[in-house]
C-alpha positions as CSV (number, residue, x, y, z in Angstrom):
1,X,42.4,51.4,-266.0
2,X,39.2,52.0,-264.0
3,X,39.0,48.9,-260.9
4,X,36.1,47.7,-260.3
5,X,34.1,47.7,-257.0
6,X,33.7,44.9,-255.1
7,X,29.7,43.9,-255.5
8,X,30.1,44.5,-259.7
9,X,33.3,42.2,-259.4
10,X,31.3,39.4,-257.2
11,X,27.4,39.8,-259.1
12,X,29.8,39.2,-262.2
13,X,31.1,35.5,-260.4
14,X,27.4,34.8,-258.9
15,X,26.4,35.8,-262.7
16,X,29.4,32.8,-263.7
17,X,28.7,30.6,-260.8
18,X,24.7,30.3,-261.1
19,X,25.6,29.3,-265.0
20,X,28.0,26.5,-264.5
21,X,31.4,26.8,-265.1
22,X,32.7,24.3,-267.9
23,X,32.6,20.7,-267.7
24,X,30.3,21.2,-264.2
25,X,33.1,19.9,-262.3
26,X,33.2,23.0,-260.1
27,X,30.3,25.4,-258.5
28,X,30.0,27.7,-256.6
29,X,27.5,30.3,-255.2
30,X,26.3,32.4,-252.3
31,X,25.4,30.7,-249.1
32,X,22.3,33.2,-248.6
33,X,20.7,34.9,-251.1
34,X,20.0,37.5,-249.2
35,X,23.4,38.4,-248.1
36,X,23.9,41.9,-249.6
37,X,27.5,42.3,-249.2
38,X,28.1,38.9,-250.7
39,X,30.4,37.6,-248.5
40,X,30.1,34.1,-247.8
41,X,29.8,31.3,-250.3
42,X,29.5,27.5,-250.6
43,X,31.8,25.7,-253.3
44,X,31.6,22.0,-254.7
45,X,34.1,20.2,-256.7
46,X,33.7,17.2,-258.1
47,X,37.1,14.9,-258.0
48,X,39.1,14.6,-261.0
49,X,38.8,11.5,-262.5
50,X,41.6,8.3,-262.2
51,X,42.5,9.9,-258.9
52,X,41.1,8.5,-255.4
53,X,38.8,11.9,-255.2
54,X,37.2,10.2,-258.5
55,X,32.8,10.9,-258.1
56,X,33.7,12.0,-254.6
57,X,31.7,15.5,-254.2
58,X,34.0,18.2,-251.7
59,X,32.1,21.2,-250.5
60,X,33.8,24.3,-249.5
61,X,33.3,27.6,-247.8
62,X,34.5,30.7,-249.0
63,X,34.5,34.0,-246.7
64,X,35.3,37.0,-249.5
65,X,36.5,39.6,-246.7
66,X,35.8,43.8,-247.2
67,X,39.0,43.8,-249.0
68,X,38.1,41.1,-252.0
69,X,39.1,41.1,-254.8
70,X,42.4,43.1,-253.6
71,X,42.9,40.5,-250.8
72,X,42.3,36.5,-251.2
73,X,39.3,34.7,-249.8
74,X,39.3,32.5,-246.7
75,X,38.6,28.8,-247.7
76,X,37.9,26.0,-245.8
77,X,36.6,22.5,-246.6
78,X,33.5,21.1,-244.9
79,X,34.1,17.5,-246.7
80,X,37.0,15.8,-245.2
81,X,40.1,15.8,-247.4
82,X,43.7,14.6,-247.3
83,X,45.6,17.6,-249.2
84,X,48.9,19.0,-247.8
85,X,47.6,22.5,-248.8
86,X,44.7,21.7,-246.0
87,X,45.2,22.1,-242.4
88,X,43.8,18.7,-241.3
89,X,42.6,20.0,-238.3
90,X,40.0,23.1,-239.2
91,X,39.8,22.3,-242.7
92,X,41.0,25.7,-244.0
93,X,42.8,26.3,-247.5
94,X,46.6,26.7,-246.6
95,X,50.1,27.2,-248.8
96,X,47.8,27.0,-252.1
97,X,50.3,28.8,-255.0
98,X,46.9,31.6,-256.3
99,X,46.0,32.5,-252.5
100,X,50.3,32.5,-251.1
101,X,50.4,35.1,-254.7
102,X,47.0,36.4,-254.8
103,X,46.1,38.6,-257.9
104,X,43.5,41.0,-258.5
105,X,42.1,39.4,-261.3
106,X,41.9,35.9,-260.1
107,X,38.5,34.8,-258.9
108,X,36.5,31.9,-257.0
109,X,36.7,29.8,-260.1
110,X,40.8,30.6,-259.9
111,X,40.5,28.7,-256.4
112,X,38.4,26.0,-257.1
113,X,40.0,25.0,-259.9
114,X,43.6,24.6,-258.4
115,X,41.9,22.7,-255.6
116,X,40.9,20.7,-258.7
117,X,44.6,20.4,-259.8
118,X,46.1,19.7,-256.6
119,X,43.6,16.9,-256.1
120,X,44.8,15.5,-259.7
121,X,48.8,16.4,-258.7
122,X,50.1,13.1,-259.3
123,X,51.9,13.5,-255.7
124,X,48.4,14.1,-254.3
125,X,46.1,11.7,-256.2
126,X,46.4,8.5,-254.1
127,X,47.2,9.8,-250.7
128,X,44.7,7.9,-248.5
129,X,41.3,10.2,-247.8
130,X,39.0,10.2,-244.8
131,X,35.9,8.1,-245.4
132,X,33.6,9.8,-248.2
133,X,30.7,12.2,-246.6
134,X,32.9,12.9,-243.5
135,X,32.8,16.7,-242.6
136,X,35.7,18.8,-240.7
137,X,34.1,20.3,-237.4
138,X,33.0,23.6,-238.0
């Protein structure tokens, strides 16, 4: 099977992202618009409900390297969050199962939405968070 380059593979997730993805609980699109290697991108999730990230809005930024989709993004949080897959220090996305077993075929949706999962983990989904709109130094 024919692999597809890397700027078809991400206009076809700017194509998903722009559109909305689902129940709009997740987001995500390029950080410029003029950026015509399409490497860096912002991300929003919205927390899962019955959960202390409940109507709490996280933003995220996502660095897809040279070697994307072959080789995982680089993630890090600008909101604040308690997670045990998130170095509390810089923010950045760490020990997360899809980016420890990254897959060709797995996209910035695939991230986002086991952010979205670990937030709702029910070992995860009352750990005490840092006061909502707080931002991790960048």
């Amino acid at each position: 099977m024919a692999k597809i380059p890397r700027n078809f593979r991400l206009l076809e997730e700017l194509e998903k992202g722009e559109k909305g993805i689902g129940d709009g609980t997740l987001s995500y699109g390029l950080s410029d618009g003029d950026d015509a290697l399409m490497t860096n991108w912002n991300g929003t999730i919205i927390g899962p409900g019955h959960t202390v990230h409940e109507n709490r809005i996280y933003t995220l930024k996502m660095v897809c390297g040279p070697e994307y989709p072959d080789q995982p993004p680089v993630v890090h949080f600008v909101s604040k969050i308690n997670l045990p897959c998130v170095n509390q220090t810089t923010g950045k996305v760490e020990k997360l199962p899809c980016l420890d077993s990254w897959k060709r075929n797995y996209s910035l949706e695939t991230l986002l939405s086991e952010l979205r999962k670990e937030m709702a983990n029910p070992a995860n989904k009352k750990l005490t968070q840092p006061p909502e709109g707080s931002k991790f130094a960048q």
